[in-house]
VEXTIDO-945057 format. One line per field, with one value per residue (C-alpha): chain; residue number from 1; x, y, z; residue in one letter. Coordinates in nm, 2 decimals, padded with zeros to 4 digits. Example, Ala and Ser with C-alpha at 12.3 -4.5 7.8 and 13.67 -1.06 7.14 Angstrom:
<rs>
chain = c(A, A) .
n = c(1, 2) .
x = c(01.23, 01.37) .
y = c(-00.45, -00.11) .
z = c(00.78, 00.71) .
res = c(A, S) .
</rs>
This chain:
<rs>
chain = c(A, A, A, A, A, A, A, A, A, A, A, A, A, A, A, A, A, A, A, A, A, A, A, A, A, A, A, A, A, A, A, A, A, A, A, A, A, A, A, A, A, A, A, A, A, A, A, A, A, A, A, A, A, A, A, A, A, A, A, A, A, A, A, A, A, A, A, A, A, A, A, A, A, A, A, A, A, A, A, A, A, A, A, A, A, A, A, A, A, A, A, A, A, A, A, A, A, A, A, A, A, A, A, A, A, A, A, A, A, A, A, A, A, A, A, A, A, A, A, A, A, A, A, A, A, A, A, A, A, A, A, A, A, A, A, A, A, A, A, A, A, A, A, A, A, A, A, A, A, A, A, A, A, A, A, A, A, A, A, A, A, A, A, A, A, A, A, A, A, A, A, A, A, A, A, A, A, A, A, A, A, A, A, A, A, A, A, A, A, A, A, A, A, A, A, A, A, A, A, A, A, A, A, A, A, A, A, A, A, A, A, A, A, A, A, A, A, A, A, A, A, A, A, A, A, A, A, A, A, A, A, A, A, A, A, A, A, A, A, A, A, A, A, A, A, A, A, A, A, A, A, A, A, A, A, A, A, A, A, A, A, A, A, A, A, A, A, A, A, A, A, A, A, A, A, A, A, A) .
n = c(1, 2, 3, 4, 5, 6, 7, 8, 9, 10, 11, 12, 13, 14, 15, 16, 17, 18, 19, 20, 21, 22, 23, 24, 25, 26, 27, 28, 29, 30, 31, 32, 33, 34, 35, 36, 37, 38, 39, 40, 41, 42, 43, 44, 45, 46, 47, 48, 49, 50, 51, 52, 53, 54, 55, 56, 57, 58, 59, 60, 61, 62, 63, 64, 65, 66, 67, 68, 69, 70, 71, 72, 73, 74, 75, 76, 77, 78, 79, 80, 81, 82, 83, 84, 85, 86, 87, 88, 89, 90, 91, 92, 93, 94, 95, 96, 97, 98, 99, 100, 101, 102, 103, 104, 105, 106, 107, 108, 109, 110, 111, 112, 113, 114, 115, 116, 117, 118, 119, 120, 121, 122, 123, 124, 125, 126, 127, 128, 129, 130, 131, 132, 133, 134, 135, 136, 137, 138, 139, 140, 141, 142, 143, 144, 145, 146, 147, 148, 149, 150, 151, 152, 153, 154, 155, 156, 157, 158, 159, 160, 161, 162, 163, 164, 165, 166, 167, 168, 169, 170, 171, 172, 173, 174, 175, 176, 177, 178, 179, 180, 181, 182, 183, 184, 185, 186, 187, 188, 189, 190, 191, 192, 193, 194, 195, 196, 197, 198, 199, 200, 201, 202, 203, 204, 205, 206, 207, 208, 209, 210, 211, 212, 213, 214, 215, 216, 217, 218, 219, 220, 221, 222, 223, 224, 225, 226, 227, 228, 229, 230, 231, 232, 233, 234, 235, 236, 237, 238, 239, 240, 241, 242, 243, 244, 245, 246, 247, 248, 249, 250, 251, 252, 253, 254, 255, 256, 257, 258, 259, 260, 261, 262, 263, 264, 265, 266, 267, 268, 269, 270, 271, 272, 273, 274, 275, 276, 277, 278) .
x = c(-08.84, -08.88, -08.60, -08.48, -08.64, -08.29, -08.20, -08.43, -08.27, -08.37, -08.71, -08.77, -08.55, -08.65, -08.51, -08.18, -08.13, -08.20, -07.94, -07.64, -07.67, -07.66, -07.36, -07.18, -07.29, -07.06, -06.77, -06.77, -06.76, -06.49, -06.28, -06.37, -06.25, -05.88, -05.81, -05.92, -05.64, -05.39, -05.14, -04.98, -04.61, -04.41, -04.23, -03.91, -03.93, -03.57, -03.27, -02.94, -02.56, -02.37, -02.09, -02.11, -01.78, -01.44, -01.13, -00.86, -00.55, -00.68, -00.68, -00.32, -00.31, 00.05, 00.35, 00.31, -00.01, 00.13, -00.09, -00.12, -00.28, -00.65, -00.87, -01.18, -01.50, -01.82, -02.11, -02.46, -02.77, -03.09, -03.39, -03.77, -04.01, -04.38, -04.69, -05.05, -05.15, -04.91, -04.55, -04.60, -04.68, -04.29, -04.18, -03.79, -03.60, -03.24, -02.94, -02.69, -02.36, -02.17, -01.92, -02.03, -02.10, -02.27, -02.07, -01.90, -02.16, -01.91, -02.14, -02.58, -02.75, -03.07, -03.19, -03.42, -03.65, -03.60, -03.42, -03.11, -02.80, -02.75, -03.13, -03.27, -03.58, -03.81, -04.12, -04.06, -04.04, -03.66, -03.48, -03.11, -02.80, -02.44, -02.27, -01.86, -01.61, -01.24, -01.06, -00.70, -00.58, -00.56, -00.92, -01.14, -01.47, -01.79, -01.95, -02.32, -02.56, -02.89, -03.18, -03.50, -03.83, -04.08, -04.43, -04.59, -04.77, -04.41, -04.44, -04.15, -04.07, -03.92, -03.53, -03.27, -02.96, -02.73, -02.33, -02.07, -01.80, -01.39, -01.20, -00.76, -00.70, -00.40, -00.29, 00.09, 00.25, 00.36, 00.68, 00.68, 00.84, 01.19, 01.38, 01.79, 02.10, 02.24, 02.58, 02.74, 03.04, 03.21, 03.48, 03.16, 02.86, 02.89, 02.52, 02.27, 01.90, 01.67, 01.32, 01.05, 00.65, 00.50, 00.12, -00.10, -00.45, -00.49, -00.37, -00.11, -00.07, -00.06, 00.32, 00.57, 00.88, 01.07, 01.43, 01.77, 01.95, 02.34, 02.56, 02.73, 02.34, 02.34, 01.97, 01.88, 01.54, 01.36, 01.11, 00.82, 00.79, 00.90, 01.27, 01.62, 01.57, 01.15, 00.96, 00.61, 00.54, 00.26, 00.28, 00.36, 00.69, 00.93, 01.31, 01.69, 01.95, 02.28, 02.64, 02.94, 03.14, 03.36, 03.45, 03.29, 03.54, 03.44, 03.27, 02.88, 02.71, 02.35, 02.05, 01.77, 01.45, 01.19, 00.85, 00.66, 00.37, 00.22, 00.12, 00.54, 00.45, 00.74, 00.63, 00.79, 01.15, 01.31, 01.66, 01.88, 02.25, 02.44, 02.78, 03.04, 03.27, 03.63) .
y = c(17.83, 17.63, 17.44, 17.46, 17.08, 17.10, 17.04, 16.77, 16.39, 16.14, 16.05, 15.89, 15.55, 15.60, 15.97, 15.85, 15.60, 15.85, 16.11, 15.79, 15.71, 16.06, 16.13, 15.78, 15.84, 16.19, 16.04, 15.76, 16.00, 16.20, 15.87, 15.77, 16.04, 16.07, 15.70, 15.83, 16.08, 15.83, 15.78, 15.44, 15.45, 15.25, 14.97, 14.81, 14.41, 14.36, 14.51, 14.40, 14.53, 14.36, 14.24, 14.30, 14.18, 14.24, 14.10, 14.37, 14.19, 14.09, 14.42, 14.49, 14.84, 14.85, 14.56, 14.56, 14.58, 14.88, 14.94, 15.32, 15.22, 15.39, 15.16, 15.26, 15.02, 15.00, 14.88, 14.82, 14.88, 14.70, 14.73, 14.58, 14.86, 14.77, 15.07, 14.98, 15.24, 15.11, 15.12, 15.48, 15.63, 15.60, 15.91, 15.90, 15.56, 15.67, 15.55, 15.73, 15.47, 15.56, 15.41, 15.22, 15.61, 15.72, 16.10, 16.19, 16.07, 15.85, 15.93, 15.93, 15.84, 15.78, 15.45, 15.39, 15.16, 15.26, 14.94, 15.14, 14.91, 14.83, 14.85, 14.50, 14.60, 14.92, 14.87, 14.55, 14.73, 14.68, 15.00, 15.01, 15.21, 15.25, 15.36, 15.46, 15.50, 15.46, 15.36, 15.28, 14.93, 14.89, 14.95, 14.63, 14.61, 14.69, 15.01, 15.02, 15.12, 15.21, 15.23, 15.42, 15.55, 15.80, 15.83, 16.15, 16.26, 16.26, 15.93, 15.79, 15.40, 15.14, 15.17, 14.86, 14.85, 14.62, 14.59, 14.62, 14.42, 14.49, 14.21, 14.13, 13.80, 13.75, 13.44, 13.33, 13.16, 12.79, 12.65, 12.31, 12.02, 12.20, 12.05, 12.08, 11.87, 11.72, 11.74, 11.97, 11.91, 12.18, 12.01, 11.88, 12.15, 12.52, 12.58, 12.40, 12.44, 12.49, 12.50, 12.52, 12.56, 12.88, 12.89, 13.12, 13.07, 13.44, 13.36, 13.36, 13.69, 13.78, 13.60, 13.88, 13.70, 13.37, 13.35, 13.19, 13.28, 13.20, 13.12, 13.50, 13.65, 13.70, 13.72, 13.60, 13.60, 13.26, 13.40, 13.26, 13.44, 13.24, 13.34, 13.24, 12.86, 12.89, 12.66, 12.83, 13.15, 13.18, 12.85, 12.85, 12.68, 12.90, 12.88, 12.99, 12.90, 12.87, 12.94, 12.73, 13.01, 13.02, 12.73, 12.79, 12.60, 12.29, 12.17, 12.19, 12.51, 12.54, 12.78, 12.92, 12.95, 13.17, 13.31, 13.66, 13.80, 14.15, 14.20, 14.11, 13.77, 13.51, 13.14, 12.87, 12.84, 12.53, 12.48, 12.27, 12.21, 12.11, 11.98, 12.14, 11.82, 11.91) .
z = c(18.24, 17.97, 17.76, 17.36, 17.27, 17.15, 17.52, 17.55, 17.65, 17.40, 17.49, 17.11, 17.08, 16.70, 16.72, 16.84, 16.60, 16.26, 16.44, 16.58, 16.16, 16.06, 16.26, 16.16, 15.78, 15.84, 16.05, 15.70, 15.45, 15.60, 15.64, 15.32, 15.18, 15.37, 15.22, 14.89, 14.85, 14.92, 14.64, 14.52, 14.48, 14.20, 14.40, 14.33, 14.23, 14.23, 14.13, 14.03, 13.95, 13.69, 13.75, 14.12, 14.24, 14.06, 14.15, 14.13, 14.09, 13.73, 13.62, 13.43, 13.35, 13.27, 13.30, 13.65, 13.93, 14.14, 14.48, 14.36, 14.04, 13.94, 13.85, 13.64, 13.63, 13.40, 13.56, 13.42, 13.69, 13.61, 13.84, 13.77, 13.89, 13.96, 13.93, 14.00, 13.73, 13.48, 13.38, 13.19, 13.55, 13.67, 13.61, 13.71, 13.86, 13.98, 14.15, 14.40, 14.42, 14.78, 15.02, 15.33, 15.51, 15.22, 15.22, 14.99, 14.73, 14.45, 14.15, 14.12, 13.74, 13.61, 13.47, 13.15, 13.00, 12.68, 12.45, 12.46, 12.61, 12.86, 12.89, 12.67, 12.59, 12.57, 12.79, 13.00, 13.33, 13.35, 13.37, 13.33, 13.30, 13.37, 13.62, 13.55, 13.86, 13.95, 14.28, 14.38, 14.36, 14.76, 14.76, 14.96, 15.05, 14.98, 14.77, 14.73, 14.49, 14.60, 14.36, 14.42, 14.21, 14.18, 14.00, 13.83, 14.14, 14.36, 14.52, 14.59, 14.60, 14.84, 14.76, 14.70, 14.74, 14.63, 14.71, 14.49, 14.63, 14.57, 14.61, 14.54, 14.54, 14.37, 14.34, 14.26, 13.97, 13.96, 13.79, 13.70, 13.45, 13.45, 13.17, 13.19, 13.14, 13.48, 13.30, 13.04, 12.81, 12.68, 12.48, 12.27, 12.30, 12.28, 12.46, 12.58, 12.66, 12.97, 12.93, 13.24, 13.24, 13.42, 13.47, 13.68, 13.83, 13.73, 13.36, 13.18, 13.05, 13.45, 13.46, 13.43, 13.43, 13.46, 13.55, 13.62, 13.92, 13.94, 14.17, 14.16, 14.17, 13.76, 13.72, 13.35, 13.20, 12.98, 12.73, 12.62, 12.26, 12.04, 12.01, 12.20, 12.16, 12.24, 12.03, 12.04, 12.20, 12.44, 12.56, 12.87, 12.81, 12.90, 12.74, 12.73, 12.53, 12.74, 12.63, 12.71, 12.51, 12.60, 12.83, 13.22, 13.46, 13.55, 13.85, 13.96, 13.97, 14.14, 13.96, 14.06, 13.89, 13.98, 13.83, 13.93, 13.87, 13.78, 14.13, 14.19, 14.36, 14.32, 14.28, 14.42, 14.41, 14.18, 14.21, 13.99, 13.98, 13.63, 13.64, 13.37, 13.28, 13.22) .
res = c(X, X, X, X, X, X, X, X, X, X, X, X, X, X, X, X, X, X, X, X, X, X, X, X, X, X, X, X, X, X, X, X, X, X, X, X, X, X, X, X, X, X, X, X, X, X, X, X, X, X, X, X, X, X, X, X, X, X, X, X, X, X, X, X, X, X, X, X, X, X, X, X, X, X, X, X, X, X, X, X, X, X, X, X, X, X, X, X, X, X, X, X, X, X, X, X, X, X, X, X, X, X, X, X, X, X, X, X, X, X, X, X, X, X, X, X, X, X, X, X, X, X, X, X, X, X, X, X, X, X, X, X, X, X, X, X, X, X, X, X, X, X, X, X, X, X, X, X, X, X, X, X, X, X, X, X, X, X, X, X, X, X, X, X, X, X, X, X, X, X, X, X, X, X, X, X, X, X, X, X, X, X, X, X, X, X, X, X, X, X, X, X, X, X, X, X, X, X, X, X, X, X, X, X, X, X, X, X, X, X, X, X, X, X, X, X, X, X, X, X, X, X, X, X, X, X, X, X, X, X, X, X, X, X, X, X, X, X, X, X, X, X, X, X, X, X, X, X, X, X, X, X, X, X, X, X, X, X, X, X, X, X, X, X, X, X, X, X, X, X, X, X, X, X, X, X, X, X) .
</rs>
């Protein structure tokens, strides 16, 4: 019986050379052609949040910083994205803004390069955009914003994402330079003056009050606006005007002075005792 030459074993070394590169030449073409329909995704250079921490006991929404207060926050998302065929191939660049577990989603927007604020300039690259949300004053930690891109043909990019950190660091007022009489005369003087400085790391608008403390608990308020015996208002200097009308009896009497803030945090205590003379 005789065989196909199909069936034959290579007898031709130059025959089996011309079919090995015919069958590699296929094997190439087909990988060649898998790499070829590979896409190129946009990629994501950097990206940033602005501001990206906020301290939430400077925030006064009212005379005082109550724990149940709503906060509400502006802030502006930038990100530089990157595309091999060119910036005009990005076809959307978006941001989702979460909690640590991601669900519930706090709010998603889009971000453009298009010169319109917060965005700087139209065609750098930089795409930008705000992103608006509120949380309760009691609110720590970090919230994230995560940043991603995709190009005409679907391709999506790396994603970012950056933290947004919440952060209440309150600090307390300070009285200092208390200014008072060590010894009144009523016979002589119908009032007399007190004056004490209040400052807060936190400024001075955060200062809510300054008082005098008696010795039967009267709590009486200085001011700081320019009336009552107050020089200057805003200052820092804080004032009252004290009547000896009519005549206290005489003897030493101890006060108390005392500053709070918005978030209700008293300062140090001063304490000063004036004599009434007889």
């Amino acid at each position: 019986m005789r065989r196909h030459p199909l069936f034959f074993p290579f007898r031709s070394p130059l025959l089996f050379l011309i079919c090995s590169s015919l069958f590699s030449f296929s094997c190439e073409e087909k990988q060649s052609h898998i790499v070829d329909v590979i896409g190129y995704p946009p990629q994501i250079i950097y990206a940033i949040l602005s501001p990206s921490k906020v301290n939430s006991d400077t925030i006064n929404i009212g005379p005082e910083r109550k724990p149940d207060d709503l906060l509400s926050f502006k802030v502006a998302v930038s990100a530089k994205i990157s595309h091999p065929r060119g910036q005009h191939y990005i076809q959307e660049t978006s941001f989702t803004f979460f909690r640590t577990k991601r669900e519930p989603e706090i709010t998603h927007g889009y971000l453009q390069d298009n010169g319109i604020p917060p965005d700087s300039a139209t065609g750098d690259s930089v795409f930008s955009g705000f992103l608006g949300f509120s949380v309760v004053r009691t609110e720590i930690g970090s919230l994230y914003a995560e940043v991603v891109a995709t190009d005409a043909e679907g391709y999506r990019s790396n994603s970012i994402r950056i933290p947004f950190t919440l952060l209440r660091l309150n600090h307390p007022p300070v009285l200092s330079n208390l200014v008072a009489p060590d010894t009144v005369h009523p016979s002589t003087e119908s009032f007399f003056v007190v004056t004490v400085v209040a400052t807060d790391p936190d400024g001075l608008a955060d200062i809510l009050s300054v008082t005098r403390t008696t010795p039967s608990n009267l709590v009486l308020s200085l001011n700081d606006n320019g009336q009552n015996g107050d020089e200057i208002a805003g200052d820092g200097i804080f004032t009252e005007t004290v009547s000896l009308s009519p005549a206290p009896p005489s003897g030493p009497y101890q006060f108390i002075f005392k500053a709070v803030d918005r978030s209700n945090t008293p300062s140090q205590i001063i304490t000063k005792t004036i004599v009434v003379a007889p």
